[in-house]
N, C-alpha and C positions, 0 to 999 in steps of 0.2 A: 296605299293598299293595306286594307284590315288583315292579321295574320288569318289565318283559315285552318281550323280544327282538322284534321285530318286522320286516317288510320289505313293500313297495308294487311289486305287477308293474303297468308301465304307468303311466308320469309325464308322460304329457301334463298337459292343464291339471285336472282332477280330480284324479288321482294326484302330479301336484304341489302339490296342497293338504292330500294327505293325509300327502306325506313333512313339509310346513315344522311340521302339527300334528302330526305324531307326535315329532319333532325337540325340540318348544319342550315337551311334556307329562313330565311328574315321572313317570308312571305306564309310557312306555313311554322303551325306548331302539333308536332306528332302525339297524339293523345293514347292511339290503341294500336296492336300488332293480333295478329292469330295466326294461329298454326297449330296441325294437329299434330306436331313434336316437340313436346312440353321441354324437351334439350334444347334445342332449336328456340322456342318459346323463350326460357328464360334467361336465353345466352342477348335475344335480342331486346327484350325487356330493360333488365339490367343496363346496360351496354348505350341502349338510347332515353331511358329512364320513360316507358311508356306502360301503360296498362294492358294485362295480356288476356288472350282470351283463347281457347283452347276449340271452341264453337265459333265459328264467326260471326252465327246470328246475333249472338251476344253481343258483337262489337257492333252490328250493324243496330240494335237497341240503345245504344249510346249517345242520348239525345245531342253531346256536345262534335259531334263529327258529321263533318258538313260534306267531304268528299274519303273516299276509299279508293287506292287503286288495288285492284284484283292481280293476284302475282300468284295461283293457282295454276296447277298441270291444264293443257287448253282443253280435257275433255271434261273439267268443271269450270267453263269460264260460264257458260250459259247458268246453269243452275244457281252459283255465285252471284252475276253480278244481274239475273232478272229478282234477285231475294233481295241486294243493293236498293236494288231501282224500287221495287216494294216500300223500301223504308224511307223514300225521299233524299238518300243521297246521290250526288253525281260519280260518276265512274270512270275512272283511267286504266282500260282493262289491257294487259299487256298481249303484243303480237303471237296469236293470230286471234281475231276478235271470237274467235267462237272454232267450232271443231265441222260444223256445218252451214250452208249459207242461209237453211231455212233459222239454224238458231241464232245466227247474225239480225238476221232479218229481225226476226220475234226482239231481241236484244232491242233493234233500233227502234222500234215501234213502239215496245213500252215504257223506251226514254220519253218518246215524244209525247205519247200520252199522257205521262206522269209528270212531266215539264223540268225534270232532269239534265244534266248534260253529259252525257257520252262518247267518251275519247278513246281512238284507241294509242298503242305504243311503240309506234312506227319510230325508235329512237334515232335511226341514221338519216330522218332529215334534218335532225338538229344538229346533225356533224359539220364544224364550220366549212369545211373542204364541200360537202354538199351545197348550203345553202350559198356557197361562194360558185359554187358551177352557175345552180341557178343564177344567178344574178349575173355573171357573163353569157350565157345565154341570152338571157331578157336583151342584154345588152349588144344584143348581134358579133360580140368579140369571135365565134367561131362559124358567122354564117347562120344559113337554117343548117336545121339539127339533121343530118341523115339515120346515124344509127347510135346503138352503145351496147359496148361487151363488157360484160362484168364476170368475176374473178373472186367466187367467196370458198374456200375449201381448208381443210384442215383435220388432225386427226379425229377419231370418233370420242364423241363428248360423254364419259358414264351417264350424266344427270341425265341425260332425255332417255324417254322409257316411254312414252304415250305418245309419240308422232315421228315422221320422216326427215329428209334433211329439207325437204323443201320445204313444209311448215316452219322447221327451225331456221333453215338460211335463207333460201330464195327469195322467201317474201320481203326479206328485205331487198334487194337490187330492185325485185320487180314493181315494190315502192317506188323506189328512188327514180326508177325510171319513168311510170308512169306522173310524179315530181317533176320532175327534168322537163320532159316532153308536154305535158299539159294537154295529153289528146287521148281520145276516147282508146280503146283496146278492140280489134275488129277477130283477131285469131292469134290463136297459141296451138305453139305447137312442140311437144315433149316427149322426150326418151328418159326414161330412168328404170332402175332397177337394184338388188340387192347383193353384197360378194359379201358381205361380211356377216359370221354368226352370231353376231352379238345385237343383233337390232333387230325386229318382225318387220320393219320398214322399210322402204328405198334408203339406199347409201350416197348414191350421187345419179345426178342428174343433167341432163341438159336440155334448155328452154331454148325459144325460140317467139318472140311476141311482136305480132304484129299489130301497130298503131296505125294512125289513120295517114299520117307522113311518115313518121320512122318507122323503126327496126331493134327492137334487142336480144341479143341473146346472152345468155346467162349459163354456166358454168357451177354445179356448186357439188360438194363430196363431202365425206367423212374419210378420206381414204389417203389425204395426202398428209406427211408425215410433218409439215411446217402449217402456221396458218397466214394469209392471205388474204385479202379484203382489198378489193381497187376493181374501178370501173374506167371505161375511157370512152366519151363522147366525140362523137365524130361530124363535123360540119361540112357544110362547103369553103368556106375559109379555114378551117382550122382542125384541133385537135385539143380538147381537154381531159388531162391526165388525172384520175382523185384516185388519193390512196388514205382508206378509211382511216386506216391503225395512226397511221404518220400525222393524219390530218393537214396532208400536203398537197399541192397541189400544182399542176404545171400545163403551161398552153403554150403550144406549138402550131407554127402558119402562118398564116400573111399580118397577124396582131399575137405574133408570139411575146412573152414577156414571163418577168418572174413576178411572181402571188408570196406575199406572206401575209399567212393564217396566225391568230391569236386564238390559242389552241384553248377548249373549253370541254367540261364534260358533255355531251348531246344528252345524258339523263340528268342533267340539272337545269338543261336550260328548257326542255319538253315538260319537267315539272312547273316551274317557273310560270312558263306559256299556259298550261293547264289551267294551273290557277289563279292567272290575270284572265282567265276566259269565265272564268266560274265567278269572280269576283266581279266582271262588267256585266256577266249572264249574257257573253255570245257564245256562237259556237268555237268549239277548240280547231286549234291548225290544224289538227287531223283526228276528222269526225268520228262516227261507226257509219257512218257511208265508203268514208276510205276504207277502212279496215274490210270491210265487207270487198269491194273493189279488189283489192290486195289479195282477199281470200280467193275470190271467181276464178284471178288469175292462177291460182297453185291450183285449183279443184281440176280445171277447165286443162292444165297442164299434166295433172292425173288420169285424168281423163284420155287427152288425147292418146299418152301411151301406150293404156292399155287398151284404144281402137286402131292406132297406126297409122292416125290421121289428125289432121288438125281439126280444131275443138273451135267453132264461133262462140262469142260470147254469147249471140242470141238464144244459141241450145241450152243456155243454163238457167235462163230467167222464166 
């Protein structure tokens, strides 16, 4: 594989993890960074030895970069990465693909027209402990899949300023799970609300999604004083335990046994994957149809709360 010129609008603390793995990876070579805090800017510059740009359009005029991932606040992911796709680069825009599903939408539509590739940054299905569930699943080790409760909660984060916890958390279980499960989403159904004065947004929540066979429900806060990350899948044979942080994982039931994980960063290996997609010109593991998916589900669980009732997915489309 050819290295692949690459460049990251938006180095806060995401997009600063995207430049140090694109930096240290064989597959890509980091050409350009932007950010409109020239401190920030030159700290990341320096640091990865890359071209900075204070505009981003300017980086996206940079004949030599072939992909950009977007690591902006998600109420300029649209504006960003439809200016990206303008300029013939592919895009690895981080979760949540967009702030709306109509600017999802429009996002995926002028990938496709413009013959682009658009990924989004669902990084916890590259968690070995995830992609190792799947793969016992596949594998009937815990039966069909009845249900899974996940567990993502932890104090409230300063950085986030422009969305809720369930943009910042939930979407990721309710990845994972619609991962896991492999089945359409028929209804969601959600409580959330706000105790803390430091956020305009919901503090924690609780989901409830119904698939076309399972069940999940989902858990998540700004309010608990430890953090937390694990989900547990539940079969008819069995019981599989994943714990994000540990990247451990354990099964219990009639095919109980011990799992060792060889533990891996999920943003190195989701860049990795990116760029083997961009370099064979297929689609990436996780599209902007996922991402878009992903979204339905938090909108459609917004939704339901503040009607009191549960949300079809049909009502959204």
């Amino acid at each position: 594989m050819k290295k692949i010129n690459v460049g990251v609008i938006g180095v806060g603390a995401m997009g600063y993890n995207h430049a140090r793995v694109y930096y240290r990876l064989e597959e890509a070579n980091l050409v350009a960074v932007s950010d409109v805090s020239e401190r920030t800017l030159n700290k990341v510059c320096e640091k990865y030895d890359a071209k900075g740009y204070s505009d981003y359009e300017d980086l996206l005029k940079d004949p030599e970069i072939e992909v950009v991932s977007v690591c902006v606040p998600t109420t300029h992911h649209h504006d960003v990465v439809m200016k990206a796709i303008e300029y013939g680069k592919h895009v690895l825009v981080e979760k949540p693909i967009a702030f709306s599903l109509e600017e999802a939408e429009e996002m995926i539509a002028a990938a496709k027209e413009k013959g682009v590739i658009l990924g989004t940054g669902h990084v916890e299905r590259f968690n070995p402990a995830v992609q190792k569930a799947k793969e016992l699943i596949e594998n009937d080790v815990i039966g069909d899949v009845v249900s899974a409760s996940a567990k993502r909660v932890g104090p409230f984060p300063p950085r986030i300023k422009d969305v809720g916890v369930c943009i910042d958390l939930a979407i990721h279980d309710l990845d994972v799970m619609y991962y896991l499960f492999n089945e359409d989403v028929e209804q969601v159904y959600g409580t959330m609300s706000s105790i803390l004065d430091k956020t305009d947004f919901e503090d924690h929540a609780e989901i409830m999604v119904s698939f076309t066979n399972a069940t999940g429900i989902l858990e998540v806060n700004w309010l608990t004083p430890y953090k937390r990350r694990e989900i547990e899948i539940t079969g008819t044979d069995g019981i599989i335990s994943v714990d994000y942080i540990e990247q451990s994982i354990e099964v219990f039931g009639k095919f109980a046994q011990d799992i060792n994980i060889k533990h891996e960063e999920p943003l190195k290996e989701e860049l990795k994957s990116f760029l083997k997609a961009v370099d064979e010109g297929k689609d990436p593991v996780i599209t902007g149809e996922d991402g878009l998916n992903a979204l339905k589900m938090v909108i459609a669980a917004s939704k339901s709360s503040r009607a009191h009732k549960p949300i079809s997915f049909d009502e959204l489309d």
